[in-house]
C-alpha positions in Angstrom: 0.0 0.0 0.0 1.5 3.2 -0.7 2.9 5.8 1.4 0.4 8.7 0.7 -2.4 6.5 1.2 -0.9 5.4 4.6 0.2 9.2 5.8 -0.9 10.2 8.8 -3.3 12.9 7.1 -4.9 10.2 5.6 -5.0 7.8 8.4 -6.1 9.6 11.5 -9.6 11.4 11.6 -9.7 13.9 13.7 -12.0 15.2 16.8 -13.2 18.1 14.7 -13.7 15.8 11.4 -16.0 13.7 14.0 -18.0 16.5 15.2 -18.7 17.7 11.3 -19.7 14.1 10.0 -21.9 13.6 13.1 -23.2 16.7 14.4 -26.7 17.7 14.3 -25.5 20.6 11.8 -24.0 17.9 9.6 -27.3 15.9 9.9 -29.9 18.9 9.4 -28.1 19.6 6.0 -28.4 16.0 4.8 -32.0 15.5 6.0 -32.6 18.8 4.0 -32.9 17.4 0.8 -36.4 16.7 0.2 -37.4 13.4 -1.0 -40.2 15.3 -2.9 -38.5 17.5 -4.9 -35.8 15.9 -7.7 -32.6 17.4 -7.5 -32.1 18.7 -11.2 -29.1 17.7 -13.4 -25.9 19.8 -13.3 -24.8 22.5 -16.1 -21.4 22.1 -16.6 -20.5 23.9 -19.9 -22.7 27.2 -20.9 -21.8 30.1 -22.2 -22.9 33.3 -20.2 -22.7 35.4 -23.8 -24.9 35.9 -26.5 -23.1 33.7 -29.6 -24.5 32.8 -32.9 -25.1 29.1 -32.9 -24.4 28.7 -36.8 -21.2 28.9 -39.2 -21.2 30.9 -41.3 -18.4 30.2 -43.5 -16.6 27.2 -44.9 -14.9 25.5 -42.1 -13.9 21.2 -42.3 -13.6 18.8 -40.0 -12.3 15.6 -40.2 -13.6 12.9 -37.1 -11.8 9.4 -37.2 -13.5 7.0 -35.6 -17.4 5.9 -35.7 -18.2 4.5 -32.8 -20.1 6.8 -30.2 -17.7 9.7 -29.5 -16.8 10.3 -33.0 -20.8 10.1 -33.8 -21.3 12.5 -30.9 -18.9 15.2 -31.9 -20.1 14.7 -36.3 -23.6 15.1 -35.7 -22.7 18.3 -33.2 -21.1 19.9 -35.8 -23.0 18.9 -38.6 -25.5 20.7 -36.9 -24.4 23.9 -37.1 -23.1 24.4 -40.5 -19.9 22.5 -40.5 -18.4 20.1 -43.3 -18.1 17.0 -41.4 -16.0 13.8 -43.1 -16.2 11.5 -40.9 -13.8 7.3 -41.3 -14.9 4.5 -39.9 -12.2 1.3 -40.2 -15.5 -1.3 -40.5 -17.8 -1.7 -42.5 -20.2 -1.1 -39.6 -20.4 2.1 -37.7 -21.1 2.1 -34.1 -17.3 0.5 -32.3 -18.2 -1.1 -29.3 -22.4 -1.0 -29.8 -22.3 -2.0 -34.1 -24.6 -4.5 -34.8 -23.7 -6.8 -37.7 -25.8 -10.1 -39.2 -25.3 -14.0 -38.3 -27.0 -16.7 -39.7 -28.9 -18.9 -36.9 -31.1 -21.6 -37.6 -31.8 -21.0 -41.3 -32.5 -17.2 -40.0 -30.5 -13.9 -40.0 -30.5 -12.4 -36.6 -28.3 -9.0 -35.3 -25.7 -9.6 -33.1 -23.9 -6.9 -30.9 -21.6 -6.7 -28.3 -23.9 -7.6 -25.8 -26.5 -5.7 -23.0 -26.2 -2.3 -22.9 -28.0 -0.1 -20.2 -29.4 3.6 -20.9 -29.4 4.9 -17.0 -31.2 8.0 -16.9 -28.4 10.0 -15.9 -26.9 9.3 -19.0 -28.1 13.3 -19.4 -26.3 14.5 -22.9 -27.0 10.7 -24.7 -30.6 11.0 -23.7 -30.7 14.6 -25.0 -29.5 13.2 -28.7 -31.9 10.6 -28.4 -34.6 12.9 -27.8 -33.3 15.3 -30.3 -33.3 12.2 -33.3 -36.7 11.6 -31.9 -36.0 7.8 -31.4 -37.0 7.7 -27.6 -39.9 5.1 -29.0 -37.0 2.3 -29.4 -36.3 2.0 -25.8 -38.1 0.8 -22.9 -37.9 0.5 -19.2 -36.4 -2.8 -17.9 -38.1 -1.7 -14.7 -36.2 -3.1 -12.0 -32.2 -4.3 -11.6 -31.2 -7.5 -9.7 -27.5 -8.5 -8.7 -27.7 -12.6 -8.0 -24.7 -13.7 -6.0 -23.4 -17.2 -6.3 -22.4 -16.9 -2.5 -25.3 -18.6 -0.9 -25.1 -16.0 2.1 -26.4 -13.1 0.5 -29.8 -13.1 -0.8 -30.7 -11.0 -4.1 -30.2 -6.7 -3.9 -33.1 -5.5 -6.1 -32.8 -1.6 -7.6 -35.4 0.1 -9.0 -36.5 3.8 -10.3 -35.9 6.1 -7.7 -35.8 10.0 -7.3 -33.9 9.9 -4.1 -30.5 12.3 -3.3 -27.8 11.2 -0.9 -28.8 10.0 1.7 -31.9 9.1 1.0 -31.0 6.3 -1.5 -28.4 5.0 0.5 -31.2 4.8 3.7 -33.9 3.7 1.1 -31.1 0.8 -0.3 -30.6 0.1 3.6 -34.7 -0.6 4.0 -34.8 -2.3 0.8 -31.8 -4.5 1.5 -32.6 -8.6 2.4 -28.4 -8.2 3.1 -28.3 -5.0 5.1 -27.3 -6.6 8.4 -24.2 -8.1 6.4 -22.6 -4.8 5.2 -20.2 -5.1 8.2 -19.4 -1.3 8.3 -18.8 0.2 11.5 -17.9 4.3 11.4 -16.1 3.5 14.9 -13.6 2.2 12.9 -11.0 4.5 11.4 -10.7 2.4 8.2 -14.6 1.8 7.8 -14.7 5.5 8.4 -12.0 6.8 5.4 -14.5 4.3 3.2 -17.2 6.5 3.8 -15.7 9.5 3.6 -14.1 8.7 0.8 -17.5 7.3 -1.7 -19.5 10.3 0.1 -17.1 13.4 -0.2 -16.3 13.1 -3.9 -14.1 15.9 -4.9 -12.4 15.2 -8.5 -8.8 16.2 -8.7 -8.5 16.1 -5.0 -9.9 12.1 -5.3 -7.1 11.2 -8.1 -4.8 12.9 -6.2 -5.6 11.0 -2.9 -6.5 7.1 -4.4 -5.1 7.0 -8.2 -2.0 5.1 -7.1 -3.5 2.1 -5.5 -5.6 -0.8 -6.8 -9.0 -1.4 -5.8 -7.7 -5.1 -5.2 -5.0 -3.8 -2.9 -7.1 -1.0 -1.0 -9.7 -3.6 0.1 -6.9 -6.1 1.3 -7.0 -4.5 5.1 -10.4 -3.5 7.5 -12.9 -3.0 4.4 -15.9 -3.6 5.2 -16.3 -7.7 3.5 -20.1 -7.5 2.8 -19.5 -3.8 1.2 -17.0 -5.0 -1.0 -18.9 -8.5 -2.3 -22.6 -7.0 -2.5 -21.9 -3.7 -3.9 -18.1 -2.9 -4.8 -17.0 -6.1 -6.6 -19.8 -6.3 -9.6 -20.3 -2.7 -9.9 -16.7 -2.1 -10.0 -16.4 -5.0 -12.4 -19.4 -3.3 -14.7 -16.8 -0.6 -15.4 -15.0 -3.0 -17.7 -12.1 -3.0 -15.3 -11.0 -6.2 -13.0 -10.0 -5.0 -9.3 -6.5 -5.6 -9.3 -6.3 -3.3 -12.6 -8.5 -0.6 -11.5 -7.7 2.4 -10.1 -9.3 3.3 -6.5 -9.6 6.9 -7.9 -11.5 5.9 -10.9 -13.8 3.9 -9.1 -14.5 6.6 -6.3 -15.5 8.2 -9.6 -17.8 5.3 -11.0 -19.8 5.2 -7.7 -20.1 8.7 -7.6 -22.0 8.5 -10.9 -23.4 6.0 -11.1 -25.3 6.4 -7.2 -23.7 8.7 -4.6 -24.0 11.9 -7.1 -27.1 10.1 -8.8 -30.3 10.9 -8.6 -31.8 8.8 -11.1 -31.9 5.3 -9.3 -30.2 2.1 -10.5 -33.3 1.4 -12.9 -32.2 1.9 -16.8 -33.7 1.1 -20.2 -32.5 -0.7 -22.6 -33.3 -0.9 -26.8 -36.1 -2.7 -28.3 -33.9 -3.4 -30.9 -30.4 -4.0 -31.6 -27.8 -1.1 -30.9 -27.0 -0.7 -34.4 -31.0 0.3 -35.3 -32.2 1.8 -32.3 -29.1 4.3 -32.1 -26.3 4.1 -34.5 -28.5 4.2 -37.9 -30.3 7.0 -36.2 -27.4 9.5 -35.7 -25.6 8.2 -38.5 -28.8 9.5 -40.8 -29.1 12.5 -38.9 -25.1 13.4 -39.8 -25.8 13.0 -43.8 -29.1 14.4 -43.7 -27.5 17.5 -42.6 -24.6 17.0 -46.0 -21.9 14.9 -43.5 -20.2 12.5 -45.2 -19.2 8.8 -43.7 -17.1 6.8 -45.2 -16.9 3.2 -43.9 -14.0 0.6 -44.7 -11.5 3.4 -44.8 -7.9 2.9 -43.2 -5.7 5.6 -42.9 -2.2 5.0 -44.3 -0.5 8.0 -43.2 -0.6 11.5 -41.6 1.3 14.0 -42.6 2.1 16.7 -40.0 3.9 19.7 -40.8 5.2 22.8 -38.3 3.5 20.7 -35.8 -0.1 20.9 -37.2 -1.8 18.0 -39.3 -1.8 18.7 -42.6 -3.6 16.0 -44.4 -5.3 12.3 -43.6 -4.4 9.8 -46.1 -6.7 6.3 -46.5 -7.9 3.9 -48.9 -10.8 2.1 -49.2 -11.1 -2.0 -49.3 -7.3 -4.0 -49.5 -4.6 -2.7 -48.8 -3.0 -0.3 -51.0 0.5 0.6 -49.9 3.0 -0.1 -52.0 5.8 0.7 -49.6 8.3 -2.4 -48.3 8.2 -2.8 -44.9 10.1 -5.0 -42.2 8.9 -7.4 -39.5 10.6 -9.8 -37.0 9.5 -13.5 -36.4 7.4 -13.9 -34.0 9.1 -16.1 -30.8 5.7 -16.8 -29.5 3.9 -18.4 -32.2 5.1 -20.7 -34.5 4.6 -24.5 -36.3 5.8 -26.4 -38.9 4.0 -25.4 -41.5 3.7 -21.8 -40.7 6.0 -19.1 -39.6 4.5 -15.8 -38.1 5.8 -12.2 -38.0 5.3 -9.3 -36.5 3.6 -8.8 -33.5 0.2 -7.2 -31.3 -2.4 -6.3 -34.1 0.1 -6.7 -36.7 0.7 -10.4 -37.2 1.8 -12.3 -41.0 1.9 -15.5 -41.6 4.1 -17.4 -44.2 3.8 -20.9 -44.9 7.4 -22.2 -44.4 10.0 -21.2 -46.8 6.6 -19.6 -49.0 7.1 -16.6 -50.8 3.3 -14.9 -50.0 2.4 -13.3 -46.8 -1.4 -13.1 -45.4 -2.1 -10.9 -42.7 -4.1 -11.9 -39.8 -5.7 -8.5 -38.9 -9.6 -9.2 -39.8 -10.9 -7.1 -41.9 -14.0 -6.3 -40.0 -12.8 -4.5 -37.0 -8.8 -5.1 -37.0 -8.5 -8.3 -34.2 -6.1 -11.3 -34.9 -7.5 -13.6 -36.1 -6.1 -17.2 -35.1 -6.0 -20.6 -37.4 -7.9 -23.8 -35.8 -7.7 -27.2 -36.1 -9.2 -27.0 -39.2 -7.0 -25.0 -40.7 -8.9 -22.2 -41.3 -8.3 -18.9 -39.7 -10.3 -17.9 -37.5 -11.6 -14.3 -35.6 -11.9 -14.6 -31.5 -13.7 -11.1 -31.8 -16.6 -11.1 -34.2 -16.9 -14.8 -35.4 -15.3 -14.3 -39.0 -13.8 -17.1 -40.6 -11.1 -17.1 -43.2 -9.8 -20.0 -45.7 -6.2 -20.7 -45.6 -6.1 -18.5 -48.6 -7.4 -15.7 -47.1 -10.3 -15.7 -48.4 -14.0 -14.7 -46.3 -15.7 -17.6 -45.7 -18.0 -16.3 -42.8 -19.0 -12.9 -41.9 -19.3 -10.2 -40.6 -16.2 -9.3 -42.4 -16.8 -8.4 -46.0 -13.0 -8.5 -47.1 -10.2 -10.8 -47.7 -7.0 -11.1 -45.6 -4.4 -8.7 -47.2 -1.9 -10.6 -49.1 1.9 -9.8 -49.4 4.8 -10.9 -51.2 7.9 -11.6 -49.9 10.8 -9.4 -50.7 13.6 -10.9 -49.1 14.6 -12.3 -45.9 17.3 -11.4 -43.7 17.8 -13.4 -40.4 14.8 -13.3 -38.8 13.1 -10.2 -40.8 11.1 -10.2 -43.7 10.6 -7.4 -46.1 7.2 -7.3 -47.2 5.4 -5.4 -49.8 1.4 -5.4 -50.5 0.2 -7.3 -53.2 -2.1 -4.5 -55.3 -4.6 -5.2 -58.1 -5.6 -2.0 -57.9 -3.9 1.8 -58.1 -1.4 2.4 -54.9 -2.7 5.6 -54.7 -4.6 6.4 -51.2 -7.2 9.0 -51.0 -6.4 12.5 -49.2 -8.2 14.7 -47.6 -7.6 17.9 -45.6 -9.5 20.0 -43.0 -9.3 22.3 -40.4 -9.6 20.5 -37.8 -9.0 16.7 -37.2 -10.8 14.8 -34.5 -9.0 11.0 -32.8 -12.1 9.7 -31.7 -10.9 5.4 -32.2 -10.3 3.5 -29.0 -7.3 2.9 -27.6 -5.6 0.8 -29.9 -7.1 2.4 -32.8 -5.3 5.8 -31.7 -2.3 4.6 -30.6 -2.3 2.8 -34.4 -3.0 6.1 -36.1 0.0 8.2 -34.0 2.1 5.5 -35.6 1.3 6.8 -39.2 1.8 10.1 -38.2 5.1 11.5 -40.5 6.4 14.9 -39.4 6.9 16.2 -36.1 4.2 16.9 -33.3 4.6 17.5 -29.8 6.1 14.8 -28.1 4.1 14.8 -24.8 0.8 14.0 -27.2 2.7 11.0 -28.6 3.6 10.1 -25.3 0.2 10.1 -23.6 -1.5 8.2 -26.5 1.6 5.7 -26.2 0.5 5.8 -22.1 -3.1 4.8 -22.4 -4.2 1.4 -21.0 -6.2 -1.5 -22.2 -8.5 -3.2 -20.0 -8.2 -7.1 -19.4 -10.6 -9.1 -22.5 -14.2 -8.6 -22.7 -16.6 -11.5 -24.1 -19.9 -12.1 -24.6 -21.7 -15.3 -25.3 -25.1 -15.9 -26.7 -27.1 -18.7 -26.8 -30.0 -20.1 -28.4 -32.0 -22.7 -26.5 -35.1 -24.8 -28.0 -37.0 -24.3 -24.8 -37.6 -21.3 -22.4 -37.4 -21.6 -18.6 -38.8 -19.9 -15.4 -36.6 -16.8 -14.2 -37.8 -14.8 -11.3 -35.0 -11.5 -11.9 -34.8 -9.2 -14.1 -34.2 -9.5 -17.6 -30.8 -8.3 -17.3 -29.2 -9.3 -14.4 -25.8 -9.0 -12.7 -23.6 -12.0 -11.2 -21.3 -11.8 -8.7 -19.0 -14.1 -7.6 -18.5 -16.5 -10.4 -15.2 -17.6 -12.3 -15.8 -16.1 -15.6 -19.5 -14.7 -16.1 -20.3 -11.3 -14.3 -24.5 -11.5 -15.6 -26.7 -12.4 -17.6 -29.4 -10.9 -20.4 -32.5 -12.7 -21.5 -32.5 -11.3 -25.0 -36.4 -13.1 -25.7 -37.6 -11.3 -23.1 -36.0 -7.7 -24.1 -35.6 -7.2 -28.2 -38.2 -7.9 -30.6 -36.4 -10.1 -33.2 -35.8 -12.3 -30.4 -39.5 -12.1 -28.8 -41.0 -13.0 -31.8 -38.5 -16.0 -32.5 -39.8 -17.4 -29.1 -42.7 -17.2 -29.9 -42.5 -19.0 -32.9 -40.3 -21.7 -31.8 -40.9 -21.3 -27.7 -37.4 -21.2 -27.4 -34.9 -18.8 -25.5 -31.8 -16.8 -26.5 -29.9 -15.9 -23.2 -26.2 -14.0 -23.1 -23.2 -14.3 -20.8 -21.2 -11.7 -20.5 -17.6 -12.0 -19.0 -16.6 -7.9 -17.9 -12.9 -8.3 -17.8 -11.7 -12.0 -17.5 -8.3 -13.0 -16.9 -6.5 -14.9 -20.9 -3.8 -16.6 -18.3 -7.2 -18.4 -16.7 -9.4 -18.9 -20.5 -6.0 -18.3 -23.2 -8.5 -20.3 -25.9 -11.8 -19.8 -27.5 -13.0 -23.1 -26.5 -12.0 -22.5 -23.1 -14.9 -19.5 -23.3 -17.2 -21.9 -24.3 -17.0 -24.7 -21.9 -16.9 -22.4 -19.1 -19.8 -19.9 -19.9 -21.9 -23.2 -20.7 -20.9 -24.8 -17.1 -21.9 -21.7 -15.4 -24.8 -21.1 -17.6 -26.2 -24.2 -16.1 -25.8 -23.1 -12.5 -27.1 -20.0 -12.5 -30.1 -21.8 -14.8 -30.3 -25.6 -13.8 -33.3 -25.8 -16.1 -31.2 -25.3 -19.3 -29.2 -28.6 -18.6 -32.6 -30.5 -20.1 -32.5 -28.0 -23.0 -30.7 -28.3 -26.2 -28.4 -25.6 -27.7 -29.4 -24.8 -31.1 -26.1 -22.5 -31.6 -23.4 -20.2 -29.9 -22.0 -17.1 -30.8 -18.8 -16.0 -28.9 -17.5 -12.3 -29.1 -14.6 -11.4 -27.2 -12.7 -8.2 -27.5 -9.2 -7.0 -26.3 -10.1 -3.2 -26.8 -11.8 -1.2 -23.9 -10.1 1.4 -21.8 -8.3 0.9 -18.7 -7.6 3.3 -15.9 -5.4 1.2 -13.9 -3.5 3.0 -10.8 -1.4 6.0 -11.8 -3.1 6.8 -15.4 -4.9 9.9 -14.5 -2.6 12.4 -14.5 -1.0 11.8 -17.6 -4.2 10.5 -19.6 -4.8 13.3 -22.5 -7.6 15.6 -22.8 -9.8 17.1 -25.4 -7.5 19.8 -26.4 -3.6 19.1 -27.4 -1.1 21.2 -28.2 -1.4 20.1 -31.8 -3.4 23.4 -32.9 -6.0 21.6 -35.4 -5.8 17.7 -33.2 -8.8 17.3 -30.6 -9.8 13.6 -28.6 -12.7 12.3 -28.2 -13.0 8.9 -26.9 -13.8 7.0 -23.2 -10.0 7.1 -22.8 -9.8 11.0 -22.4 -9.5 12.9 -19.0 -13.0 14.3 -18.8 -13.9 17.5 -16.4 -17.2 16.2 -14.6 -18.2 12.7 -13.6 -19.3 10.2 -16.4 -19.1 6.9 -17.5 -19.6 4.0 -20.3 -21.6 5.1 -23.3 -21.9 8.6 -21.3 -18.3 8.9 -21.1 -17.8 8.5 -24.8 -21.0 10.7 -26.1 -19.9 13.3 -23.6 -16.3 13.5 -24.9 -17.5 13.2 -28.6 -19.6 16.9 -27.3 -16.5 18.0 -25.6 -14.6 17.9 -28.8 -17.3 19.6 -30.5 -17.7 22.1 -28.3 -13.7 22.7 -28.3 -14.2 23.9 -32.0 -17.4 25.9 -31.8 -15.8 28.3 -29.1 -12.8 28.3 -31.1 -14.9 29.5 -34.1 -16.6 32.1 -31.6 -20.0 30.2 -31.8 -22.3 29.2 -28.8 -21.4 25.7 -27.1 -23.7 23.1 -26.5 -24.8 23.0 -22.6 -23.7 19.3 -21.4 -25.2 18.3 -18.1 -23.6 15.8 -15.7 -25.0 14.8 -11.7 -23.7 16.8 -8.7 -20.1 16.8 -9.3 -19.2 16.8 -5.8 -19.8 14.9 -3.0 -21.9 16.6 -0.2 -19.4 15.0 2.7 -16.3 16.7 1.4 -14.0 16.8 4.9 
């Protein structure tokens, strides 16, 4: 544990802190928030000035990245009169909530990457939903169950609420079958700094106090244990982040959010159809009804950056189209007989033994490895795409062949590789005034790798800096018979190997309502948060271990039979493991025309999940209008302070 967290500023409460937390002051103030009136949403960004919300000249921006931040900040500024370009890398749009088809059964169904929730403090990606006018394709799960597989605590059961601090946290305490298990006793200095701590949220002073310690290592001493398994560990998991990865800081922040600066309740919506139609098509329409311009399929090749300032995005569309040799080292951790493999992370070639052609095993579809199986086809542990040995697409979703390459020479343990090109080497350009990063982590740190020219170090640095989460997967299932469930639709697990809850997709989305209907079967999903690759290295390992635990947390599935699986596991969500905060980048650079947008960026009020990344796609917009003199758009977050700030 470290040495600030153990200082005696931070270790002894004093006689005067006691008075404030416990006198009747203190207590008058906190009883003074009314249960009958709702606290209102905070304003964090409006301009005091009268400023013309339009353009109105000729001013270009270019947004990389489709998923929601990059959606966010195109539609802003489509909005008011800018030329918007905006380049996806897949063929879908959406990142981490695209929606793409898979053949079940003899039917096509939408897959995605799993459950999302819409809480209703998810304040500035409600307002664009009720700005696209597509609050009809979502609907109110209307209550929230965490099931623990520890047979000592019952069920905790949330549901809509309009209560401030303290009232939810005394309304949880009536509600909760586990209450007189919380083990938390304020007469204890340690229980004590744990309260004070989720309750007197202060932002930079929070990073400052708890950014250099784990969540795994700050529970190891005196924390409270029924705290930390009914409320802590799955919530804190939810954030996509395992304990021992997590920053304490960033999830004093989470909580804050997400229920001690929360007004809202725990109760959320969710769509009535996939991601991809209820929200992606939506804003994606909006943007080119308004003359935006999205190109899909598009990789950028290079960069340029001159006098410190991008000058130009180059990108082509379909294979690739470079026609520059490169060089790549053998890979020492993969290799067979009959193959040989080079290059390393998302970059990965493989050459069948003293061959002369290269294929490349970044998918087409959204850039993961993809991995040959036994039989002998290569295969994606992301999305489900399946390649011949050739290269060639023999299951979707990806649209596109492997890239091919031919051997140059060889040199040790190097080979020079150039593309193979049936078509004109020549990428597409295009310039603008400003350019907006809005990929996830491993998309940006790819792009600052094209970059040619000089830019600020520290930028390079930072984006070089950011973190990756631990693997996220998701695992649905079809079943040919339905089954008695007494939670809620979605549902989180806690204390499990791999699975951290569970979604009854036949109960929730309409394509899958009707199928059970039809065929009075069920289509159920496991998802896994953050799960260790040491623990499940293999695909197959996934598979046997979500369908052992699916059968325990719903016995009556064991006399079912599966009618298919679909595995999606991704390697590509944020993390904001100890120490990250301080050098994580924000929405500005010192790259005049470069602005972030993305979940990974240091954002000024409390956020998370989709919010996070619509909020920073908003941020970036709003970066340009005021730089362009026009009115921002106001972007509303909970109380951004705790009320027990000692």
């Amino acid at each position: 544990m470290s040495q600030q967290f153990n200082s005696p500023e931070s270790s002894t409460i004093s006689r005067r802190t006691l008075l404030k937390l416990f006198s009747i002051s203190a207590v008058a103030g906190l009883t003074g928030y009314s249960r009958f009136s709702k606290p209102k949403p905070t304003v964090f960004q409006e301009d005091t000035l009268t400023l013309p919300r339009m353009l109105n000249k000729n001013k270009t921006v270019v947004v990389i990245g489709g998923g929601l931040a990059g959606l966010a900040c195109a539609y802003e500024l489509v909005q008011r009169g800018f030329t918007v370009t905006l380049l996806e890398k897949s063929p879908q749009l959406g990142g981490k909530i695209a929606s793409w088809p898979i053949e079940v059964a003899g039917e096509t169904f939408m897959m995605e990457h799993g459950f999302h929730g819409f809480f209703p403090q998810y304040y500035n990606l409600n307002s664009l939903v009720d700005e696209l006018g597509v609050t009809e394709n979502f609907q109110s799960l209307n209550f929230y169950s965490v099931v623990y597989q520890n047979p000592q605590y019952k069920p905790e059961v949330f549901r809509p609420s309009s209560s401030a601090f303290p009232w939810n946290i005394i309304d949880l305490a009536i509600a909760s079958p586990n209450r007189l298990q919380w083990g938390i006793n304020l007469t204890k200095i340690k229980h004590l700094q744990v309260f004070q701590a989720i309750t007197g949220f202060q932002r930079e002073k929070n990073y400052q106090r708890f950014d250099n310690i784990s969540v795994a290592d700050w529970v190891k001493t005196e924390f409270p244990q029924g705290l930390y398994d009914l409320y802590f560990l799955p919530f804190a998991k939810s954030s996509l982040n395992a304990p021992d990865m997590m920053s304490v800081g960033e999830l004093m922040q989470f909580f804050h959010f997400y229920f001690f600066g929360n007004p809202e309740g725990l109760a959320f919506n969710g769509t009535k159809d996939d991601m991809g139609t209820s929200l992606v098509q939506p804003i994606a329409k909006a943007i080119q009804n308004q003359g935006g311009k999205i190109i899909t399929g598009a990789t950028v090749s290079e960069i340029p950056a001159t006098q410190g300032k991008i000058e130009s995005i180059k990108y082509y569309i379909g294979s690739n189209k470079t026609n520059v040799p490169f060089w790549v080292k053998r890979n020492s951790v993969v290799a067979n007989a009959e193959i040989e493999y080079f290059g390393a992370a998302d970059e990965v070639f493989a050459v069948a033994t003293g061959g002369k052609e290269a294929i490349s095993l970044t998918c087409t579809h959204q850039g993961c490895t993809v991995q040959i199986a036994a039989d002998g086809k290569f295969h994606c542990p992301c999305h489900g795409a399946v390649f011949a040995a050739d290269g060639k697409v023999v299951k979707g979703p990806a649209q596109r062949d492997l890239s091919k390459f031919q051997v140059v020479q060889r040199q040790d343990d190097e080979l020079q590789l150039v593309a193979v090109n049936n078509e004109s080497p020549s990428p597409e350009i295009i310039t603008a005034d400003y350019y907006v990063l809005a990929t996830d982590v491993p998309g940006v740190q790819q792009l600052f790798k094209r970059i040619s020219g000089d830019v600020d170090e520290k930028v390079r640095s930072q984006t070089e800096q950011l973190n990756i989460a631990d693997p996220f997967a998701v695992c649905r299932f079809w079943f040919d018979s339905d089954f008695e469930w007494e939670h809620s639709n979605f549902t989180s697990l806690s204390g499990y190997q791999l699975t951290d809850s569970i979604t009854l997709y036949h109960r929730i989305q309409a394509q899958f309502i009707d199928w059970a209907k039809r065929t009075g079967g069920s289509v159920i999903e496991l998802h896994a948060y953050c799960y260790k690759e040491k623990e499940f290295p293999t695909q197959s390992a996934l598979l046997t271990k979500f369908e052992q635990e699916l059968y325990q947390i719903v016995p009556a599935l064991q006399q079912a039979t599966v009618l298919h699986r679909e595995l999606v596991n991704q390697h590509n969500f944020s993390g904001y493991p100890p120490n990250s905060y301080a050098e994580r980048p924000e929405t500005s650079t010192s790259v005049p025309n470069l602005l972030f947008a993305g979940d990974w960026v240091k954002m000024p009020f409390p956020c998370g999940l989709m919010e996070r990344a619509v909020s920073s796609g908003l941020l970036a917009a709003n970066e340009i209008l005021y730089r362009e003199g026009l009115q921002r758009r106001s972007l509303l977050t909970v109380n951004p302070e705790g009320l027990l700030q000692i």
